[in-house]
Structure formats: C-alpha cells, structure tokens
C-alpha positions in Angstrom: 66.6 100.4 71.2 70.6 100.6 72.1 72.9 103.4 71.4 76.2 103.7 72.1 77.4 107.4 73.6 81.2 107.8 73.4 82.5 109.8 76.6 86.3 110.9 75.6 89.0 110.8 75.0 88.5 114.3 75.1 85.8 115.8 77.2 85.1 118.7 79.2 84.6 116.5 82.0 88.2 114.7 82.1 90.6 116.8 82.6 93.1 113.7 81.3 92.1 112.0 77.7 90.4 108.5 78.9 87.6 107.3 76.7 83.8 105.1 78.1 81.9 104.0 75.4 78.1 103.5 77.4 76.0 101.5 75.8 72.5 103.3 76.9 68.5 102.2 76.6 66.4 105.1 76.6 67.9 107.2 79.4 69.4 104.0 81.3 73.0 102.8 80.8 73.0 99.4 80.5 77.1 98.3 79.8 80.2 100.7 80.0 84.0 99.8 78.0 86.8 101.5 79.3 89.7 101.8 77.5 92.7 103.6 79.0 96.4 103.9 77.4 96.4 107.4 75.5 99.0 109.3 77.8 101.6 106.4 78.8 104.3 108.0 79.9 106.6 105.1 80.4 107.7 106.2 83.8 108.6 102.9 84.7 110.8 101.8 82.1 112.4 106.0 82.5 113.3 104.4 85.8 115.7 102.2 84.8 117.8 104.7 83.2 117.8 107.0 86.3 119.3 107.0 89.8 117.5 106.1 92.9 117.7 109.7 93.6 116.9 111.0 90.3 114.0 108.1 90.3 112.5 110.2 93.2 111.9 113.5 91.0 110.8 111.3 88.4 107.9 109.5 90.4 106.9 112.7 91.7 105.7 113.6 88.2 103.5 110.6 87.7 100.9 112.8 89.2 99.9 116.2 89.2 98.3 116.0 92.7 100.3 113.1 94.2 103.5 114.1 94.1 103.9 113.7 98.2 102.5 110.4 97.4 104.8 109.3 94.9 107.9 109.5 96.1 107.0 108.7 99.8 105.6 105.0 98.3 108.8 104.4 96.5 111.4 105.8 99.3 108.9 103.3 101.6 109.8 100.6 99.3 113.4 101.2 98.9 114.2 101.6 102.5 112.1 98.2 102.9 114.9 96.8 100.5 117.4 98.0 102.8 115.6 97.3 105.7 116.6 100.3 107.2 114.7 102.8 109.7 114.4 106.7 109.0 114.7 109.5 111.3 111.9 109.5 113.8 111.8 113.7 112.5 111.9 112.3 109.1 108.7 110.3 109.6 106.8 113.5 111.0 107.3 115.4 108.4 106.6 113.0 105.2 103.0 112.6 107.4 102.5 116.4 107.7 103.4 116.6 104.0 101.3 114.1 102.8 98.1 115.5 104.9 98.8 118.7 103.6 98.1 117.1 100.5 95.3 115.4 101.2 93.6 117.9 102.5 94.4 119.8 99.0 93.0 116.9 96.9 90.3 115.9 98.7 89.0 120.3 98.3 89.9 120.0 94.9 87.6 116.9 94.0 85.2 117.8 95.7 85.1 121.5 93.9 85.3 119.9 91.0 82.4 117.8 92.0 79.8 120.3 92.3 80.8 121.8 89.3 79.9 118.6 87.6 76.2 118.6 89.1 76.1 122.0 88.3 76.1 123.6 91.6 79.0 125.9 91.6 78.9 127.2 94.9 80.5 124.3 96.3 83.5 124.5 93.3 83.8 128.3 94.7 84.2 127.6 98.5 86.1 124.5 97.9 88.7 125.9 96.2 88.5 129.2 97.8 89.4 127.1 101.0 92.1 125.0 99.2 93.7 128.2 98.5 95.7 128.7 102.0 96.4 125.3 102.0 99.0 125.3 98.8 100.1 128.9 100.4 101.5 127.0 103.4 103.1 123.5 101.5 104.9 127.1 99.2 105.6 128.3 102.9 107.0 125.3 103.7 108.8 123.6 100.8 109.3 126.8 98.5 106.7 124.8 96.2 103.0 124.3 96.1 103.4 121.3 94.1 106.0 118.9 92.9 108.3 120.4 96.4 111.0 117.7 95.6 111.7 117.4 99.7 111.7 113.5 99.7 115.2 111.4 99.7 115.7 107.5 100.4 116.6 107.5 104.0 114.4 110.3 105.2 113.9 114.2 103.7 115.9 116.2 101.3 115.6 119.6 103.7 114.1 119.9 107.2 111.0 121.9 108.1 111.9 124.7 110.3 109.9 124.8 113.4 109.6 128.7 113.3 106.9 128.1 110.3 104.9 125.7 112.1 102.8 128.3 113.7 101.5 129.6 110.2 100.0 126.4 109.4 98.7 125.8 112.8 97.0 129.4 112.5 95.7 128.4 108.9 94.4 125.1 110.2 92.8 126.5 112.6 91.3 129.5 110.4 89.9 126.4 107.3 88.4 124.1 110.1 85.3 126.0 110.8 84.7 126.6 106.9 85.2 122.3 106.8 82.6 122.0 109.4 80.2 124.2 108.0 81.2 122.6 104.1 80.3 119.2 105.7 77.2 120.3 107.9 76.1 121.7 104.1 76.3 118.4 102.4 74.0 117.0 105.0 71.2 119.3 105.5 71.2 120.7 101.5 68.1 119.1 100.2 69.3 119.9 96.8 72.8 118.1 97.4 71.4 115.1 98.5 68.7 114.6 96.7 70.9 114.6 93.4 73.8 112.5 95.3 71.9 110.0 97.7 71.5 106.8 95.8 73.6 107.6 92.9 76.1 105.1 91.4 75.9 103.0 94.1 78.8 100.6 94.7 77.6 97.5 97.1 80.1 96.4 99.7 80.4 93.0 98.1 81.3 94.8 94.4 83.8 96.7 96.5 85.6 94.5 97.8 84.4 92.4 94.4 86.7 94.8 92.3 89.4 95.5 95.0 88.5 99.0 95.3 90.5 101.3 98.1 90.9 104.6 99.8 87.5 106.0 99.9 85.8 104.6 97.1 86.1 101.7 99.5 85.6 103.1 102.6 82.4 105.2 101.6 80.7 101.4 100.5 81.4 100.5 104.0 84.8 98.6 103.9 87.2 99.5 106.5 90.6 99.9 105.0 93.8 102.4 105.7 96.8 101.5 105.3 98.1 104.4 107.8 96.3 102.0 110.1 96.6 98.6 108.7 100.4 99.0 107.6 101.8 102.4 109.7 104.6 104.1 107.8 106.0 107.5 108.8 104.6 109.0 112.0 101.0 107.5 111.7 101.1 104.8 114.5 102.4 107.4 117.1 99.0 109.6 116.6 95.8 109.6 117.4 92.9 110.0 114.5 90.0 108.1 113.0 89.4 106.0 109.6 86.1 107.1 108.0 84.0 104.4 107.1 80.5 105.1 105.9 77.8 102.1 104.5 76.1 104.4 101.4 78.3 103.2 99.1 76.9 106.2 96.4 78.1 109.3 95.5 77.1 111.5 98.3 79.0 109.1 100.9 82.1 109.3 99.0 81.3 113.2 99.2 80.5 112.7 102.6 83.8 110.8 103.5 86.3 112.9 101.7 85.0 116.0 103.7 85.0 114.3 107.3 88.5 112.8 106.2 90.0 116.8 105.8 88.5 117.1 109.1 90.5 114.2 110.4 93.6 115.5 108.6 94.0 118.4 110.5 93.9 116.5 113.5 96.9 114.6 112.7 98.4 117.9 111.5 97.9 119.8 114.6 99.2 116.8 116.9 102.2 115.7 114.6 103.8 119.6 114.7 103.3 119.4 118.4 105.0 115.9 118.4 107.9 116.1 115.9 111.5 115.6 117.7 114.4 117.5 117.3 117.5 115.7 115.8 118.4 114.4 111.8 115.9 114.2 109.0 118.1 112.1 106.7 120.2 108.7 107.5 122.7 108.1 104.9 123.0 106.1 102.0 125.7 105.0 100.3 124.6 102.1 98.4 121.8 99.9 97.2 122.1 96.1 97.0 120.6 93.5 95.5 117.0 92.7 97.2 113.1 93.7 96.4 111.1 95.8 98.1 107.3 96.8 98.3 106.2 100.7 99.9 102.9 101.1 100.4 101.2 104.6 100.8 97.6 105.3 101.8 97.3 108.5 98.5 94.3 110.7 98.9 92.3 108.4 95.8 94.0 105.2 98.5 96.5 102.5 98.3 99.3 103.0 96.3 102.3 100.4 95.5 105.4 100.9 94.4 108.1 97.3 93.8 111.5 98.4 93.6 114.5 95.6 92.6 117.7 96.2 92.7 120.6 94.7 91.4 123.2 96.1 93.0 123.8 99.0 90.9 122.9 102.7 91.2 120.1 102.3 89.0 116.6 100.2 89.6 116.5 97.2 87.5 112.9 97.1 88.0 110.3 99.8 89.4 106.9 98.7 89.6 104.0 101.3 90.4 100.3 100.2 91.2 98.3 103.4 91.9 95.2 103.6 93.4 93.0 104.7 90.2 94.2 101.7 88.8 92.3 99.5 90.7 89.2 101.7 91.3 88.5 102.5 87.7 87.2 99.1 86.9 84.5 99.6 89.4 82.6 101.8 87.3 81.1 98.4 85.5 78.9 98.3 88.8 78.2 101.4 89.6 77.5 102.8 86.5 75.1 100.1 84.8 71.6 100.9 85.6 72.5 104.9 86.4 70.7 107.5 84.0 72.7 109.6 81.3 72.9 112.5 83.5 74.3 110.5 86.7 77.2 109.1 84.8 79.4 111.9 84.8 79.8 112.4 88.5 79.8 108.9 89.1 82.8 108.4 87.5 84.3 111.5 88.9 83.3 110.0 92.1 86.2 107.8 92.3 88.9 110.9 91.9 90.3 108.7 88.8 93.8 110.1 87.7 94.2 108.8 84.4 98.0 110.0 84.2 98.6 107.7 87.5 97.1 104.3 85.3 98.5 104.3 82.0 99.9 101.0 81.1 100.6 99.7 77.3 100.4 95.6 77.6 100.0 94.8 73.8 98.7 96.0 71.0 96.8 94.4 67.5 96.2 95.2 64.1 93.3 96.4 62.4 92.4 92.8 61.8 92.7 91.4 65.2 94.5 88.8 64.5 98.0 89.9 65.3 98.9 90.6 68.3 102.5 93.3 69.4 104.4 93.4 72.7 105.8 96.3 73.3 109.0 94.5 72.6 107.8 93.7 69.1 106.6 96.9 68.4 110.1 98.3 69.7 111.7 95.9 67.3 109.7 97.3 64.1 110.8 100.7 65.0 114.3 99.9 64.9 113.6 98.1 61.7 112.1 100.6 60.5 115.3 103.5 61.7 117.4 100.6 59.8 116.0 100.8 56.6 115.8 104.9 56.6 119.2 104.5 57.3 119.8 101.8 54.2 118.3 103.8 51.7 119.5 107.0 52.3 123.2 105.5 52.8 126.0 106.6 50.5 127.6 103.6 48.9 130.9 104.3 51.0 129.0 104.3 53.8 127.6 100.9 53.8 130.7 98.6 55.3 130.5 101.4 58.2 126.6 100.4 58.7 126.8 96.8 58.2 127.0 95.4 61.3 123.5 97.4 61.7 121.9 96.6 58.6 
C-alpha cells in the first residue's frame, strides 16, 4: 500500500520552508515531488532598480552563507563585460575570502549533519571548530558575515598584512582538529555504517542531472571551476580537487572534510603570496555588452549573467546557483532509500533553498489557467485601480482618469 509523507514547508529539518512530498511503500520511498517557490525574494528583478554597486550588497544577501560567493560571481561577470583585469592583490584576497568561507560552510554542514543522524558529537566539534574561523573573517572584514568588501574592479578595503599572522596561527591551531575530524569519519564504525551506501548518486545520474561542487565530485566526477575556469588567485597556487567514486552520503561527508583540509592550503600559500600595490582599478562606467562570472561556492558552480545597457543600472541580472541544479538530484538518490535515510540525504547536498527560488507561472485551482508573473502583476494593478475607483470622490475622478 502507498502513502504519501509530506516533508515541509516547515520542518525541523529545513532551516528554509521547501516542501517533498515522498510517496513511500512500507518503509521504502518509492517517488519524491519537490516543489520550491515559498521565499522568492525577487533579487533579480531588485537588480534592475539598483546600481552596479548597490547590486553588489544586494547579491550578497541572496545567501546567508554565500555572501563571498555572491558578489565575487557577479563582480566576475561584470568585469567579463568590460573585459577588464583586477589587481593581481585584489585576486588574493577575493581567494582568501572565499576559502575562509568555505571552510565555514563546509563545518557548518557537516555539524549540521550529525545532528540529523543523531550523533551530536560531530554538530559540537564542528561548530566548535568553525568558531575561530568567523573570529578571523570579523578580524579581517569587521564582519563575520555579509563583510561587504567586494567592488567591480577589485575590493572595497584592503587586508592589512599585519593581521595575516592571526589567521595563519588559527589555521594552523583548526588543522589538527580537521585531521583528527576526518581520520573520525573513517575509522567510526557507527559513522559509516549509517552513511556508507546511503542515497547513493551513480556517476551517470550525476552528471545525468548536472550536479556540481561536491555533490558531484563525491559520485566521482571531476569538476572545479577554480581549476577548469581560474578566477582570482587560484591558477597561481598549488592545491588538489577532491574527487571520491562513493557517490553516498558518507563520501560527500568524506569530501567536504578533505576539501577544509585543502583550503587551508591555499590559505596559507596565498598570504604568503599576495603582492603589495592597489586592490581596486577604477570604474567609471558600464557599457552595453553581456557577461557570465562563474564561482566555484562551497555547495559548487554558481552563475551569474549580467547585461548592460549602457546605463548605471543592470538591465538584466541573471543568477544560477548551485542548489538549483543539485536539488533535482534527489529523484535518484532518494527513490529506493528507507524513511529514516531521507532526511540526511537531502541535507547531503547542502541545499540553500533562499539561493533557488524562482516564480515561472502560476495556475488556478482548476488548472486550466495559467499566470505569468506579468499577468499576475497586471491583476494587481487592476485590482489597486478599482480600490482606487470606488473609494474616489466624484471630483476626483477627471484627476484619476487617465488610470482608470
């Protein structure tokens, strides 16, 4: 006999509103439905009303976590538009921003994983370790999150050298506690006996559905675009892409850790590296053209389209995050899964719900008529027109009539 178990909108497991509707056998889920859309936000179409550089603080509030990600993608795709080249100190200190952050989100899933299988230990050193972490991006920025330090042509402020040595000294101080966190995952009979084989995603459905960043590289397909497409500092440094064949929950575990381990590599190489000299070329004005940025985010690819018509505002922003594209995934690795596996299978992906939102269309009860969001624009305005109709004053009414 079938049921169907609603998961969402609001769960304790999501800390966004997203709602799965599994349709289950017994124990055994047989289909999944996603259905995203309940926190739009309408960043892109906010775009068009703003700035380029007001655009920046806006992207950097698509997500709570990415916010390094955000605004690096679309600076990457406006300066492609102007086909311009940043600061070589510039470039070093987007990359030790962004790893900073990667370390940060790659801790926090992973905290948040255990606390989803129930083994809290993990959520405690996790986020005990992540900690220090946000202590130094406050050192460095004046903010743990949302640090506004990105500008189209390079940085809003410079890092001041005299700091690096506090991160180097808490890098240093969080890589043992990595090693021992990742030596953990792999000897812990517990851990891997309730992660190993668990919402397995096949290389073929990975590449299948598209997936990136590790969702992707844990099923054993060797993606990066700090490697494939360098931006910033990446191509002058030396580190490693993690690629691991499990394709389960426990290699995505697996790959996150070993990829913190990687960041502190290029952490601890690009403050050795960065130059002396300007972190900002300037920009005095945009002109017609497209361009594409592309960032490799902690959850993987993101891409944001910029067009411009030669005005100080965007006539088009386009954004394509990586949870986007990995959330339709769960349609292979969740069929066939037991009830209690489902949950931290889809965690495994690190979905950000606020990063997906899009509203295409909508219908009415019936299903039979279908509203853009141009036509559903159109009834509100309607709808403002007649308020405005019947609660005119006679003398009122040649004023409104060019409305009404």
């Amino acid at each position: 006999m079938r049921s169907i178990i609603p998961i969402g909108p609001f769960h304790p497991l999501q800390d966004e509103p997203e709602n799965f509707l599994l349709t289950v056998e017994g124990e055994t889920v047989v289909d999944i439905d996603v259905n995203i859309g309940y926190i739009h936000k309408g960043i892109e179409l906010l775009a068009q009303q703003k700035t380029y550089d007001q655009t920046v603080f806006l992207v950097e509030r698509i997500c709570g976590i990415c916010s390094i990600t955000h605004t690096v993608c679309f600076c990457n795709a406006v300066e492609d538009l102007l086909k311009v080249e940043i600061p070589e100190r510039a470039k070093y200190i987007r990359t030790i921003l962004g790893e900073i952050e990667r370390i940060h989100s790659h801790l926090l899933w992973m905290g948040l994983a255990g606390h989803f299988i129930g083994y809290n230990t993990v959520f405690m050193w996790t986020w005990k370790y992540r900690e220090p972490i946000l202590d130094m991006m406050e050192y460095l920025t004046g903010n743990r999150q949302s640090c506004g330090m990105l500008k189209v042509g390079g940085v809003r402020r410079n890092l001041e050298d005299s700091r690096f040595p506090a991160l180097l000294k808490t890098l240093s101080e969080m890589e043992p506690k990595i090693k021992m966190l990742a030596e953990a995952v792999q000897d812990d009979p517990v851990l891997k006996a309730r992660l190993e084989g668990v919402g397995v995603l096949t290389k073929k459905d990975a590449i299948d559905y598209c997936v990136v960043g590790p969702t992707a590289r844990a099923s054993g397909v060797d993606i990066d675009v700090r490697r494939d497409d360098p931006y910033a500092a990446y191509p002058y440094l030396d580190w490693n892409v993690i690629v691991l064949n499990g394709g389960d929950v426990y290699s995505k575990f697996l790959v996150r850790v070993l990829e913190v381990l990687e960041a502190i590599k290029i952490l601890r190489q690009a403050v050795k590296q960065i130059p002396k000299g300007d972190f900002l070329l300037e920009i005095k004005e945009i002109p017609p053209g497209e361009g594409i940025g592309r960032y490799e985010a902690p959850r993987g690819e993101d891409i944001h389209y910029v067009r411009s018509n030669g005005t100080n505002f965007p006539e088009r922003l386009k954004v394509r995050a990586p949870s986007f594209i990995n959330i339709p995934s769960f349609t292979a690795s969740c069929i066939g899964q037991q009830i209690a596996d489902v949950t931290i299978t889809l965690a495994a992906v690190d979905p950000c719900y606020s990063c997906t939102e899009r509203m295409i269309s909508a219908r009415d009860l019936s299903g039979n008529k279908k509203y853009s969001q141009k036509d559903l624009l159109e009834i509100s305005h309607q709808k403002t027109l007649e308020i405005s109709r019947n609660l005119a004053r006679p003398a009122d009414l040649p004023k409104l009539k060019k409305y009404l």
